[in-house]
N, CA, C and O atoms as a Tripos MOL2 file, in Angstrom:
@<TRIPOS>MOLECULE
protein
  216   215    54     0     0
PROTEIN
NO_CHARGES

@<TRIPOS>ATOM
      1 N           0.8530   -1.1770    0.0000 N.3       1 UNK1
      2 CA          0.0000    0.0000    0.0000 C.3       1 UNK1
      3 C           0.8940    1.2330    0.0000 C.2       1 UNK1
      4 O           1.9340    1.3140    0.6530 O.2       1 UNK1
      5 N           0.3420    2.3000   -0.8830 N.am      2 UNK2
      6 CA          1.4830    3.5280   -1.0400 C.3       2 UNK2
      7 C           0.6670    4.4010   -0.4010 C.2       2 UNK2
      8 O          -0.4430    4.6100   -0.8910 O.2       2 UNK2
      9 N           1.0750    5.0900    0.8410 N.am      3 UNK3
     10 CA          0.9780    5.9700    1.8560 C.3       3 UNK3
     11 C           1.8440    7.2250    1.4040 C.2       3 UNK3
     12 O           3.0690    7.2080    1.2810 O.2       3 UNK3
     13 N           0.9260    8.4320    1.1520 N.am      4 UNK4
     14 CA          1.2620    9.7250    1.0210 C.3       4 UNK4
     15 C           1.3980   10.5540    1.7960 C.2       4 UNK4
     16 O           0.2880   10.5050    2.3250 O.2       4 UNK4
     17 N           1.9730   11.3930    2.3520 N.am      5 UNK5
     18 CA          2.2030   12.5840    3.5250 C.3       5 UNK5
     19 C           2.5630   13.8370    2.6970 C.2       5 UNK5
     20 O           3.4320   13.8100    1.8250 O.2       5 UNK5
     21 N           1.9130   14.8380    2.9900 N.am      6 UNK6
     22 CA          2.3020   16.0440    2.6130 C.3       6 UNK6
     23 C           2.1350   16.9940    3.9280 C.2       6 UNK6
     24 O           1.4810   16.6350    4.9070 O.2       6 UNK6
     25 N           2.7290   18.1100    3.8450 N.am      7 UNK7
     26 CA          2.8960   19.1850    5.2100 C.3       7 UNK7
     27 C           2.6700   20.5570    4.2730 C.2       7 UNK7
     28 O           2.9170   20.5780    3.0670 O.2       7 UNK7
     29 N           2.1670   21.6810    5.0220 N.am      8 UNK8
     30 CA          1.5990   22.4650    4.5710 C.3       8 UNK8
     31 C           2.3130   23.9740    5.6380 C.2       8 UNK8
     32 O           1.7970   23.7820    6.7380 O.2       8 UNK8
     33 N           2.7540   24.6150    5.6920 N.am      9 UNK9
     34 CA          3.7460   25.3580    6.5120 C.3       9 UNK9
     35 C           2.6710   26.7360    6.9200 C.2       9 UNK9
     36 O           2.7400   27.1430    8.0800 O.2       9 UNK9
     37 N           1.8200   27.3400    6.0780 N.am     10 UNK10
     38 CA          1.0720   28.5090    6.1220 C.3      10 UNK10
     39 C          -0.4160   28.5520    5.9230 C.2      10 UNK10
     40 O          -1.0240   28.0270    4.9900 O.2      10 UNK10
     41 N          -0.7660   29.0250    6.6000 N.am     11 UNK11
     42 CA         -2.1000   29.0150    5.5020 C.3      11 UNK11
     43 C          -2.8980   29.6920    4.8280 C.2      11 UNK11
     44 O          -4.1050   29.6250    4.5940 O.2      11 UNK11
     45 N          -1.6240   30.7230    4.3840 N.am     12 UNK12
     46 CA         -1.7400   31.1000    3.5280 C.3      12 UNK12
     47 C          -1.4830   29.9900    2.3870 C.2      12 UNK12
     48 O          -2.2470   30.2880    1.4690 O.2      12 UNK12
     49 N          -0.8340   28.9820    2.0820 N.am     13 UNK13
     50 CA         -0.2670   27.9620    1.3030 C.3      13 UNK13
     51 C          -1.3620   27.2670    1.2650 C.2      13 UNK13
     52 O          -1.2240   26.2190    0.6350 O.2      13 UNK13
     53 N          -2.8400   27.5190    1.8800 N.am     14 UNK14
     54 CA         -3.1230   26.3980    2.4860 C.3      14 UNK14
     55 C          -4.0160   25.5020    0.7210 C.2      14 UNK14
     56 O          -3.9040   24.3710    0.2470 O.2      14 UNK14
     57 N          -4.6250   26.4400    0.3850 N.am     15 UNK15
     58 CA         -5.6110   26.2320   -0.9030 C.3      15 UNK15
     59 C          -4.4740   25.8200   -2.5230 C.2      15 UNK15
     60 O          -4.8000   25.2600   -3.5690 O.2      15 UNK15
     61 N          -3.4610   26.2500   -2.1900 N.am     16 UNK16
     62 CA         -2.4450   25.5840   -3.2690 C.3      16 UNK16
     63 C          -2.2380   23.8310   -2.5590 C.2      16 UNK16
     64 O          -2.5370   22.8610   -3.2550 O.2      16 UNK16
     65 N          -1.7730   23.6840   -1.3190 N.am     17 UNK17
     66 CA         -1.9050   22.3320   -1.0860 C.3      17 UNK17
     67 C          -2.8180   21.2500   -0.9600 C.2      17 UNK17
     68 O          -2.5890   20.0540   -1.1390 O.2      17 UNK17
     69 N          -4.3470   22.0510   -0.4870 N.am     18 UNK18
     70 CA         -5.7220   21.3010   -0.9390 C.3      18 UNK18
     71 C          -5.5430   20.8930   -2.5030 C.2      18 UNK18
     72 O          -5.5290   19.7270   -2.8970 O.2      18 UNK18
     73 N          -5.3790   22.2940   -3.5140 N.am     19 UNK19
     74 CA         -5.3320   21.6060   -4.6250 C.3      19 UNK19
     75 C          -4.4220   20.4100   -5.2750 C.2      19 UNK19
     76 O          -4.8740   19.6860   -6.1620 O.2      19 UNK19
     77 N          -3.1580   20.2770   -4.7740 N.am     20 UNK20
     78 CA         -2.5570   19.6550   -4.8400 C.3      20 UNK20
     79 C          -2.5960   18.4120   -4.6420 C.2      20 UNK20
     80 O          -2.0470   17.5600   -5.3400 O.2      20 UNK20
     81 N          -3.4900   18.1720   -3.3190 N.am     21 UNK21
     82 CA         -3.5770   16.8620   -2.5150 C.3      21 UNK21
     83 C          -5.2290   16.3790   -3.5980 C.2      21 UNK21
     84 O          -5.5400   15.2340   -3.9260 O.2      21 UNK21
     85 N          -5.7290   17.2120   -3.8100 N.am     22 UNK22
     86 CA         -7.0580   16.6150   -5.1440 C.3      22 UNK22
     87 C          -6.3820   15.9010   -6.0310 C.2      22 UNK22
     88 O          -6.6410   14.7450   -6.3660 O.2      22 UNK22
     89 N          -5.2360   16.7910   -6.5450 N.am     23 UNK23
     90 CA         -4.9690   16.4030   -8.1220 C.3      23 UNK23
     91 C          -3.7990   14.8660   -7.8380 C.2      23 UNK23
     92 O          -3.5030   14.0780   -8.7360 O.2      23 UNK23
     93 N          -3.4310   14.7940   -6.7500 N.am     24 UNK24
     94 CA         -2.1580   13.0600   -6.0130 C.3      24 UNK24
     95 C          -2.9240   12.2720   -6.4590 C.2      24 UNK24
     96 O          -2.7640   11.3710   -7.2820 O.2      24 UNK24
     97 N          -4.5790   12.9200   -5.4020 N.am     25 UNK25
     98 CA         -5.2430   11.3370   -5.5120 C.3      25 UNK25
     99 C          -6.3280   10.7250   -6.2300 C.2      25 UNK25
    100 O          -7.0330    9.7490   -5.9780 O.2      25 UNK25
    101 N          -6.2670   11.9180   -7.6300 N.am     26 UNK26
    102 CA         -6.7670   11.2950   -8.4680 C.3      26 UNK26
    103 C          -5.5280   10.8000   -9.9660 C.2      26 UNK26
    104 O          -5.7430   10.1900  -11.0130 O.2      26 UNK26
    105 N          -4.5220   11.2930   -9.5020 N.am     27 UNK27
    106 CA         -3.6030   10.2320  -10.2070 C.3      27 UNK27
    107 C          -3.3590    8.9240   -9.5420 C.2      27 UNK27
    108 O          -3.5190    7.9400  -10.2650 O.2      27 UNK27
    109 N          -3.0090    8.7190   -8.3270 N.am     28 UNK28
    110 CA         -3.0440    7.3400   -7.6110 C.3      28 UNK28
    111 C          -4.3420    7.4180   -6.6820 C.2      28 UNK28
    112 O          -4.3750    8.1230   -5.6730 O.2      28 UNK28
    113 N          -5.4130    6.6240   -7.1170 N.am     29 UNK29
    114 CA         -6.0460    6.2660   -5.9610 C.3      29 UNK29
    115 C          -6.1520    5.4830   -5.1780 C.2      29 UNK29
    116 O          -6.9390    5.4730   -4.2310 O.2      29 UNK29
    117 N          -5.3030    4.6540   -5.4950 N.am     30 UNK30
    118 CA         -5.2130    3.3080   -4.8390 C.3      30 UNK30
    119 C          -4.5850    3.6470   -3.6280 C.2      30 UNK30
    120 O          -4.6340    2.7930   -2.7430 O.2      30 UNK30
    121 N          -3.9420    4.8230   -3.3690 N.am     31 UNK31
    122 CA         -2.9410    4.9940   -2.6320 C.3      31 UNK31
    123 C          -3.5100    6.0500   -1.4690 C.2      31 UNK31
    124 O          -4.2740    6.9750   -1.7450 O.2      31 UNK31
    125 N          -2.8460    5.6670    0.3400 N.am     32 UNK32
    126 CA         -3.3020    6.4690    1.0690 C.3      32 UNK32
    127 C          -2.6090    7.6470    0.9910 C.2      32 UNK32
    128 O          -1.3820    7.6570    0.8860 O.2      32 UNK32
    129 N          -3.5900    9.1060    1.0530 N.am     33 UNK33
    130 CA         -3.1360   10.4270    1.1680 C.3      33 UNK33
    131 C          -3.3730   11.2160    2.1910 C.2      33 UNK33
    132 O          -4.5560   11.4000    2.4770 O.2      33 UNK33
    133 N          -2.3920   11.8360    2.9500 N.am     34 UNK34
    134 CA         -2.3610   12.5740    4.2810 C.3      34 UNK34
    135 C          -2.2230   14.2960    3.6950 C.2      34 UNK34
    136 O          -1.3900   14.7880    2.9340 O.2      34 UNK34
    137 N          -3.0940   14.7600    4.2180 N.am     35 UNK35
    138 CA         -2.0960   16.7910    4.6640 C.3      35 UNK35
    139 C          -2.7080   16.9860    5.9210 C.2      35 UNK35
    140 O          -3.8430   17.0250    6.3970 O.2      35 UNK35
    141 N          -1.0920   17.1350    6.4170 N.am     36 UNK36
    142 CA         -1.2630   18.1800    7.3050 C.3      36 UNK36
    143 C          -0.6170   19.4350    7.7560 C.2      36 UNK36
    144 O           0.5040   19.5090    7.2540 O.2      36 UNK36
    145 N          -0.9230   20.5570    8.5900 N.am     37 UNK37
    146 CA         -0.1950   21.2760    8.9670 C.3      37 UNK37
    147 C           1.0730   21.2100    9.6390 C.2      37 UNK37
    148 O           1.1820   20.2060   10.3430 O.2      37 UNK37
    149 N           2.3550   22.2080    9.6280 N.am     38 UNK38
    150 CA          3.2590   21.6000   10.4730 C.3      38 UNK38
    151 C           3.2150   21.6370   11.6630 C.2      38 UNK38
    152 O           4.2640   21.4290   12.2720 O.2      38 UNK38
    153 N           2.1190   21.8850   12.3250 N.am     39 UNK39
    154 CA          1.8970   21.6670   14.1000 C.3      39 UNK39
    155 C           1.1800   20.2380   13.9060 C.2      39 UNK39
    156 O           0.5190   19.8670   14.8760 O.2      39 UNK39
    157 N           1.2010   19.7810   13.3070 N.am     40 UNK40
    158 CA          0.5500   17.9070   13.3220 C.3      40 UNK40
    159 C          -0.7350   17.9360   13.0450 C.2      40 UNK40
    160 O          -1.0640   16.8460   12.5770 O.2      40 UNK40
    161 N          -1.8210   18.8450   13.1300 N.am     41 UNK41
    162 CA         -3.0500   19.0970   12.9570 C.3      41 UNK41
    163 C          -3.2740   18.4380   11.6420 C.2      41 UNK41
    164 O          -2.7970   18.9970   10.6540 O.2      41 UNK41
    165 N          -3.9400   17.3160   11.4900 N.am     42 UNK42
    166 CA         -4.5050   16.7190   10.2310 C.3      42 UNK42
    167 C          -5.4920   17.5250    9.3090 C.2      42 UNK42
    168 O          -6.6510   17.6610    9.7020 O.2      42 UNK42
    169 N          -5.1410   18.0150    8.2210 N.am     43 UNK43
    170 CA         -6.0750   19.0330    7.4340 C.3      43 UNK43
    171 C          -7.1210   17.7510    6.4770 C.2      43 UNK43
    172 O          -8.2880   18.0460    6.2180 O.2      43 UNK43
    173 N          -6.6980   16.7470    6.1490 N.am     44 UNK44
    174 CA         -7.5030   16.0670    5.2470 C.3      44 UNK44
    175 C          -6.7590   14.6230    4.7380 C.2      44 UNK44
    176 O          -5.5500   14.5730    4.5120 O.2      44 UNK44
    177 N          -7.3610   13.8510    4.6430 N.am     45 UNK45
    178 CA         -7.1490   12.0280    4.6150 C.3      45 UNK45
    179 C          -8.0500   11.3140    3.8030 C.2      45 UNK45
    180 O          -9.2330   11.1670    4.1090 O.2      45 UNK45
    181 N          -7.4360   10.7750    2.5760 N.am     46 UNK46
    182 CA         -8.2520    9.8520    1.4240 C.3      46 UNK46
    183 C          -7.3000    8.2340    2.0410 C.2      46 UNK46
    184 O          -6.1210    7.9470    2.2510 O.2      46 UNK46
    185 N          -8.4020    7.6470    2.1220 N.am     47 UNK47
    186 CA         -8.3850    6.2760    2.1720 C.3      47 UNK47
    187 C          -8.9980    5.6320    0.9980 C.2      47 UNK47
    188 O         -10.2200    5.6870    0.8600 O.2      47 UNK47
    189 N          -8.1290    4.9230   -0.0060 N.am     48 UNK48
    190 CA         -9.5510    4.0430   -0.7570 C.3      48 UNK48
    191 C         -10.3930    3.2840   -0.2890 C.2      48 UNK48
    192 O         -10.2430    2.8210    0.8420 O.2      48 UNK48
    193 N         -11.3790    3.0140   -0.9930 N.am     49 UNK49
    194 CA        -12.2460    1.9890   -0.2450 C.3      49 UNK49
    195 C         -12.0270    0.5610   -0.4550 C.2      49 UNK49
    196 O         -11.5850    0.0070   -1.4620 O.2      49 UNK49
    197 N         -12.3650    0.1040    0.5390 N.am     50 UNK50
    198 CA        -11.8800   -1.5240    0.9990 C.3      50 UNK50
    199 C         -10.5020   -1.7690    1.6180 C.2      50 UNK50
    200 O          -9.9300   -2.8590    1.6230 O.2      50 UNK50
    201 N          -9.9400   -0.3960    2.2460 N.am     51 UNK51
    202 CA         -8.7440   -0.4040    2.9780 C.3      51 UNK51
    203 C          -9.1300    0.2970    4.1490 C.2      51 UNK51
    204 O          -9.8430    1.2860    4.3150 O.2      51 UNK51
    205 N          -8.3060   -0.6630    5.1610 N.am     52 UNK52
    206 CA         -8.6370   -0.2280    6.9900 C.3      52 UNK52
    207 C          -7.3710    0.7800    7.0150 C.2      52 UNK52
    208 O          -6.3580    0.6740    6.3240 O.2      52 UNK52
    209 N          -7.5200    1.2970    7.5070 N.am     53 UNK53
    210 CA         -6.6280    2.4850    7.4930 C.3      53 UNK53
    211 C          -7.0710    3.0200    9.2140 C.2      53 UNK53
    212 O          -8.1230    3.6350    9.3870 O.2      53 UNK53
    213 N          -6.4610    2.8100    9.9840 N.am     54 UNK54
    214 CA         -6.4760    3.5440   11.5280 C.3      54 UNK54
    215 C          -6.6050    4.8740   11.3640 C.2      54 UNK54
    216 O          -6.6400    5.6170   12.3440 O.2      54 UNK54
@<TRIPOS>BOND
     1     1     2 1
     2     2     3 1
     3     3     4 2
     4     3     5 am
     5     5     6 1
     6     6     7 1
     7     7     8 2
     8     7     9 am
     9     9    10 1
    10    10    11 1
    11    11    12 2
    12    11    13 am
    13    13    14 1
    14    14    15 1
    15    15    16 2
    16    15    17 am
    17    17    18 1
    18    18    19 1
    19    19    20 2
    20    19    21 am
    21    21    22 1
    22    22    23 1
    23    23    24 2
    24    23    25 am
    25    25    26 1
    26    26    27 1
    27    27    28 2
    28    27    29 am
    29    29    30 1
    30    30    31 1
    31    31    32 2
    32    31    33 am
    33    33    34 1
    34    34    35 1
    35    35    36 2
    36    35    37 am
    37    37    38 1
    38    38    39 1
    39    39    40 2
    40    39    41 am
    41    41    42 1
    42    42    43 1
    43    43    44 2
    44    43    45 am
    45    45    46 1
    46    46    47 1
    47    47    48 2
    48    47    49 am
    49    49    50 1
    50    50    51 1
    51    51    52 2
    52    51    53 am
    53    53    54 1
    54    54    55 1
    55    55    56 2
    56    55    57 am
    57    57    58 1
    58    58    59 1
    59    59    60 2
    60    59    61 am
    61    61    62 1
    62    62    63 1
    63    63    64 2
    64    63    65 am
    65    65    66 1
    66    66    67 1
    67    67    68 2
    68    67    69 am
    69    69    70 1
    70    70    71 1
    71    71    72 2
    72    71    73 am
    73    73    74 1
    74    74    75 1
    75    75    76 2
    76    75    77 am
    77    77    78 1
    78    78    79 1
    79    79    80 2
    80    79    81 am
    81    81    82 1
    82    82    83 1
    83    83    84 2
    84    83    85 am
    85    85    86 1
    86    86    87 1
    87    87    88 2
    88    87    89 am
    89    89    90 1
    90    90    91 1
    91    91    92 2
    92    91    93 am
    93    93    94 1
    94    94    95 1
    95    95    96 2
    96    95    97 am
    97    97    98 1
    98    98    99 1
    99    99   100 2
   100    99   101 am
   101   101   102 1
   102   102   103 1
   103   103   104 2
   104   103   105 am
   105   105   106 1
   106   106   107 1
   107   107   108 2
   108   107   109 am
   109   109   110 1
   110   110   111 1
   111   111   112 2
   112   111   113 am
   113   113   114 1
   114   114   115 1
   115   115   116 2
   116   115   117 am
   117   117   118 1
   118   118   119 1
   119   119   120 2
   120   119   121 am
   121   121   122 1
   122   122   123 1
   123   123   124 2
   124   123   125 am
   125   125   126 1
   126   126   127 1
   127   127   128 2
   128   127   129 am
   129   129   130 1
   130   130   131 1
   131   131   132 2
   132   131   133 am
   133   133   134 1
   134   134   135 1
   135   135   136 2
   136   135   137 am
   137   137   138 1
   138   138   139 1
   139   139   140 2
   140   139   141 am
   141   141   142 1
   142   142   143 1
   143   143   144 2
   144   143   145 am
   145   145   146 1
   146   146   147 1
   147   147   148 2
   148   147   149 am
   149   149   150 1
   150   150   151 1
   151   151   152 2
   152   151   153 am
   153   153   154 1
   154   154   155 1
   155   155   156 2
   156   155   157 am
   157   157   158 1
   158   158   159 1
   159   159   160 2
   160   159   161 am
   161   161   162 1
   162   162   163 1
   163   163   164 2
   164   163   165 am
   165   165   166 1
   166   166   167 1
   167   167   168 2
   168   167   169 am
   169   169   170 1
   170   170   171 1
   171   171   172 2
   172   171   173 am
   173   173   174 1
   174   174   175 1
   175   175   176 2
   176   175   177 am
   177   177   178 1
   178   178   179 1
   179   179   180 2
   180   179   181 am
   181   181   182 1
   182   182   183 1
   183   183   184 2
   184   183   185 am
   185   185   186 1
   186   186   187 1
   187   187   188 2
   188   187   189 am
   189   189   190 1
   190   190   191 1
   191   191   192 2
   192   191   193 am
   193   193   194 1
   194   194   195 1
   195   195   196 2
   196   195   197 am
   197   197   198 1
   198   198   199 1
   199   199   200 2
   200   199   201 am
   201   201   202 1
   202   202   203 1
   203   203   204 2
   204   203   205 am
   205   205   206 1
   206   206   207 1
   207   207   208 2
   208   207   209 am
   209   209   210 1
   210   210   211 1
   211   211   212 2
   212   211   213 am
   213   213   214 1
   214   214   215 1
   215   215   216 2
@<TRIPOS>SUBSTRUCTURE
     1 UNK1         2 RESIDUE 1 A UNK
     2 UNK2         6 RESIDUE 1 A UNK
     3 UNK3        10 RESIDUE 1 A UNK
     4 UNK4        14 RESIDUE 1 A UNK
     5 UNK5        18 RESIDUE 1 A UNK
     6 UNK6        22 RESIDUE 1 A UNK
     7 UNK7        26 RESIDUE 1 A UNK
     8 UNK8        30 RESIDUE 1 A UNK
     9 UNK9        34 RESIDUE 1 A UNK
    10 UNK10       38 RESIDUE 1 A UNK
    11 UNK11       42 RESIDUE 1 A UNK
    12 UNK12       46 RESIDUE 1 A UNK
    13 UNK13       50 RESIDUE 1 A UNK
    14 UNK14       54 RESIDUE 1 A UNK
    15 UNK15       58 RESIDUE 1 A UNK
    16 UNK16       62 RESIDUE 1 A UNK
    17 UNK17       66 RESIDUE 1 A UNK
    18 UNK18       70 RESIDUE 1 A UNK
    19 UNK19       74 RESIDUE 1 A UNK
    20 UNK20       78 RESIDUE 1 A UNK
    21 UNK21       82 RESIDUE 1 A UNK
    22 UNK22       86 RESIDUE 1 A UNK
    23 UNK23       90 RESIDUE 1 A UNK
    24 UNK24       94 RESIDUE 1 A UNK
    25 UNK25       98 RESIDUE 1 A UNK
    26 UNK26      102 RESIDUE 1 A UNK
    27 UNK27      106 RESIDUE 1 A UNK
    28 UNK28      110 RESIDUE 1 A UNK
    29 UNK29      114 RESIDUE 1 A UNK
    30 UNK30      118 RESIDUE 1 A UNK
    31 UNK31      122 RESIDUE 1 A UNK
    32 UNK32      126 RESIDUE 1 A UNK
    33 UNK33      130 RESIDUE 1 A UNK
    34 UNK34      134 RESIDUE 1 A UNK
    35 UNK35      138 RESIDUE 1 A UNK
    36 UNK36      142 RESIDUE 1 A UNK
    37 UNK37      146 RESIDUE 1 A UNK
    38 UNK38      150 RESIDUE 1 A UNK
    39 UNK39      154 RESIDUE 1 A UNK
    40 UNK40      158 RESIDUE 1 A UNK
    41 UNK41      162 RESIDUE 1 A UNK
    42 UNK42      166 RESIDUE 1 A UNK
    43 UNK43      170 RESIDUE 1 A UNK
    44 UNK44      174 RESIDUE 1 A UNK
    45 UNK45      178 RESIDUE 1 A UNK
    46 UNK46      182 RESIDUE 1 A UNK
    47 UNK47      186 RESIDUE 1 A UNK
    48 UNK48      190 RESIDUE 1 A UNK
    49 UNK49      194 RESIDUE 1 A UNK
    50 UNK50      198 RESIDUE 1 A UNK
    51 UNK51      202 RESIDUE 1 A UNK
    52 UNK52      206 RESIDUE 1 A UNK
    53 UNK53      210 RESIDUE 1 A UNK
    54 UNK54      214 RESIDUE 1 A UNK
């Protein structure tokens, strides 16, 4: 399983890295995708379906 992480520093940055994290996981969907901020705060998480993902 290919597990993605991205970090996001501003947020002002924040709507360039939403877009970004759209356009990952519709090139791989098979694959898990993370953003978050750099204080650890989870901004958004694609799991495909039929994968357990904690």
């Amino acid at each position: 399983m290919r597990h993605n992480t991205n970090y996001v520093s501003t947020a002002k940055d924040l709507q360039r890295e939403l877009d970004a994290f759209e356009a990952m996981r519709r090139a791989d969907p098979d694959a898990i995708h993370e953003l978050y901020m750099l204080n650890g705060t989870l901004v958004r998480r694609y799991v495909p379906p039929g994968v357990q993902y904690p």
